[in-house]
N, C-alpha and C positions, 0 to 999 in steps of 0.2 A: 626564598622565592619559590612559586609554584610550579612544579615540573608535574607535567601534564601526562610523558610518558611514566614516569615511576608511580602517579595517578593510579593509571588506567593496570597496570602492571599488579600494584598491591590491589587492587578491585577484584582482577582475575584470582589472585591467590585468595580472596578471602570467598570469591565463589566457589572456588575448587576445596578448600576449607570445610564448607557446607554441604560438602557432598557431592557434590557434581564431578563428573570424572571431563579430563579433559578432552578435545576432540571440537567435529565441527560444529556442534548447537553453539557450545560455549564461545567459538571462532567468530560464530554469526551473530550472535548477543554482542558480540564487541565491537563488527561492524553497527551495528545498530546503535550500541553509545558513541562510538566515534562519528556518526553519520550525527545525532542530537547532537551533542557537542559544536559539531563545525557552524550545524543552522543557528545554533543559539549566539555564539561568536559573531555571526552574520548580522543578528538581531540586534549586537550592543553590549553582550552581556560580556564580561570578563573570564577570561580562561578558567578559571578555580571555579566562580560561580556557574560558568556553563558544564562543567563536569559535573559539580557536586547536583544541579537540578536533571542533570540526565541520569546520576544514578538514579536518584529520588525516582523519576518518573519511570526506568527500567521496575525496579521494585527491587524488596530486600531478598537479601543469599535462599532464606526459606521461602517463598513466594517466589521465586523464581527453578530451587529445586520441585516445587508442588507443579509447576507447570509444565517442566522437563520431564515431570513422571506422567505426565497426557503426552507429552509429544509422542516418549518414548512409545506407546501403545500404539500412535498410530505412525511410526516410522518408515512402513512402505507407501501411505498415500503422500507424507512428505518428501518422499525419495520422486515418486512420479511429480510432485509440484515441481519440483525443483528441476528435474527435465525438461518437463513444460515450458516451466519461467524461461531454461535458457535456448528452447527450441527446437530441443535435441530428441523428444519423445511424441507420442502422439495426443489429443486433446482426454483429460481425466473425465474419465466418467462421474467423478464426484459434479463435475461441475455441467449443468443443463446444456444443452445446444445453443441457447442464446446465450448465456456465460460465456462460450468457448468461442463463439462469432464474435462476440462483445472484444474480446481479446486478442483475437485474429486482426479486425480494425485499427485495436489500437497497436499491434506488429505493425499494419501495414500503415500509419501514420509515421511512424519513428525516421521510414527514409524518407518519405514525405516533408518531411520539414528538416531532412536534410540531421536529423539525427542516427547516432552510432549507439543507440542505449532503448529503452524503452522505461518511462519515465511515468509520472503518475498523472501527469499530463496527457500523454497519450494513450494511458486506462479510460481517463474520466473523456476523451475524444471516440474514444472506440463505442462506451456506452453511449454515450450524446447519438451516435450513428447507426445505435441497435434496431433492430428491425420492431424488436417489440414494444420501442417507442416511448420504455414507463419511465425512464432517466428525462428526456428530453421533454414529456410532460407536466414532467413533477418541476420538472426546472423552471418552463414554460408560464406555471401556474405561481413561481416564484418572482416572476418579472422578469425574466433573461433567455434568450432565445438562444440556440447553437451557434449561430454565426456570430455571437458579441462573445461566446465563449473561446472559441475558436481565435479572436481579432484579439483576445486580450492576452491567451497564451502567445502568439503571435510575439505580442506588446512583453510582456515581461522577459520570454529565453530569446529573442530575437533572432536574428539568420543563423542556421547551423553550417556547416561546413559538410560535402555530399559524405554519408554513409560511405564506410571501405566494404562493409561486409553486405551480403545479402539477408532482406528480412529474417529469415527464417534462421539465421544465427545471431541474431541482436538481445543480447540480453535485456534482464528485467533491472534496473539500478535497486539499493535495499531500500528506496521506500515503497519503490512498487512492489515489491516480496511484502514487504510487510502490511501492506493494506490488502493484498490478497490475503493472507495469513490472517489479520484480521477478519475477510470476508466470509473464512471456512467460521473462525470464531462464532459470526453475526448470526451464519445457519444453525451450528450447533445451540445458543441461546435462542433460537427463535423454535428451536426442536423441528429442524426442518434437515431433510435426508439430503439434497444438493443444494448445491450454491450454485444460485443466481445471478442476474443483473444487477437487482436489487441490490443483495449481499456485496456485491463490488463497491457498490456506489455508499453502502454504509461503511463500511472496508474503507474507503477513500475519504470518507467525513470523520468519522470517528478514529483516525491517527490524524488529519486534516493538516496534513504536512507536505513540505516540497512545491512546484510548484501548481500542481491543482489546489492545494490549499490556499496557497495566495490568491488564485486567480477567484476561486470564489471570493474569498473575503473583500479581494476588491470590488467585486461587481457585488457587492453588500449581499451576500446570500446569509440567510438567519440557517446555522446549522440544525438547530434545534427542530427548527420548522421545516426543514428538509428533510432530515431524519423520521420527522410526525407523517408527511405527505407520501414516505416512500413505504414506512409499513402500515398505511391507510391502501394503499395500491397496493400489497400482498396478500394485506386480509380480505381487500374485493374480491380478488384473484382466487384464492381459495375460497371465499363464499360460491364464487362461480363454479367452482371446478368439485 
């Protein structure tokens, strides 16, 4: 029979194997298979099979050491994210004025709907409510307004129960970490020095997990075509600028 923790256990030893010294990257990579695992389970899938496709989509022991040697280089702006994420530091200069508002929104969502966490639902609310408007356009221009956005996270996490803690200590859950993490990602590929709104919102389609993932997919959002519309409105942006 399949034991899921002796699983996840020999996984660890064969990454620490490959080089990887133990510690909290490798603690957070585990969250993040344990977090794939539980949605896949959710989905249908069988305990063996949702582990084995979440290694798969983690990546191999060397492709994951090759990646840990980028983190490592940049370990103090990861040290400030992780501040951020949990509310404890002040807004990162890597990320634009409208990134850090975009973010700040979606804090101030989380008690709003009577949640204790800050979720990727309340990322993709915070940008829908950015001043600069390019989330809520592109979406706009995709058939779906804010407010059907809004009604249909509503519709899938249903009533929360009041927040204990005040915004400003509400954690980020790991798929909101990781679609930010993503975000820094989306900049550095696009060869661009901050992250954006933009960057969030590709950040948030590109892991297209949790529930902002669902909620688009339910309101039939083409990611592909979303992804096209938002670096179409960066490259405007910089022709302008």
């Amino acid at each position: 029979m399949f034991e899921l923790e002796k699983a996840i256990a020999e996984w660890r030893q064969q990454i620490i194997a490959s080089g990887l010294k133990k510690g909290e990257a490798l603690d957070e990579l585990e969250d993040h298979l344990r977090d794939d695992i539980q949605q896949q389970i959710q989905e249908g899938l069988t305990t063996q099979r949702a582990f084995e496709s979440a290694v798969e989509r983690i990546g191999g022991a060397q492709a994951l050491k090759t990646e840990f040697a980028k983190i490592s280089r940049r370990t103090g702006f990861l040290g400030m994210l992780k501040g951020f994420l949990m509310g404890t530091r002040a807004p990162l200069t890597a990320f634009t004025a409208d990134a850090q508002q975009s973010l700040q929104l979606a804090r101030a969502e989380a008690p709003r709907l009577n949640h204790d966490f800050i979720g990727t639902e309340h990322v993709l609310l915070g940008l829908l409510n950015s001043q600069s408007g390019v989330v809520s356009n592109v979406m706009r221009r995709l058939g779906v307004e804010s407010n059907v956005v809004r009604t249909e996270i509503e519709k899938v996490i249903g009533p929360g129960v009041p927040a204990k803690r005040v915004a400003a200590e509400i954690p980020y859950t790991p798929r909101a970490t990781r679609a930010l993490s993503l975000a820094v990602k989306e900049a550095e590929m696009l060869q661009q020095r901050q992250v954006n709104s933009e960057h969030i919102f590709l950040g948030l389609i590109r892991g297209n997990e949790g529930v902002a993932g669902i909620v688009l997919r339910n309101l039939g959002v083409d990611i592909n075509r979303a992804r096209e519309e938002i670096v179409k409105e960066m490259n405007l942006r910089k022709g302008a600028g």
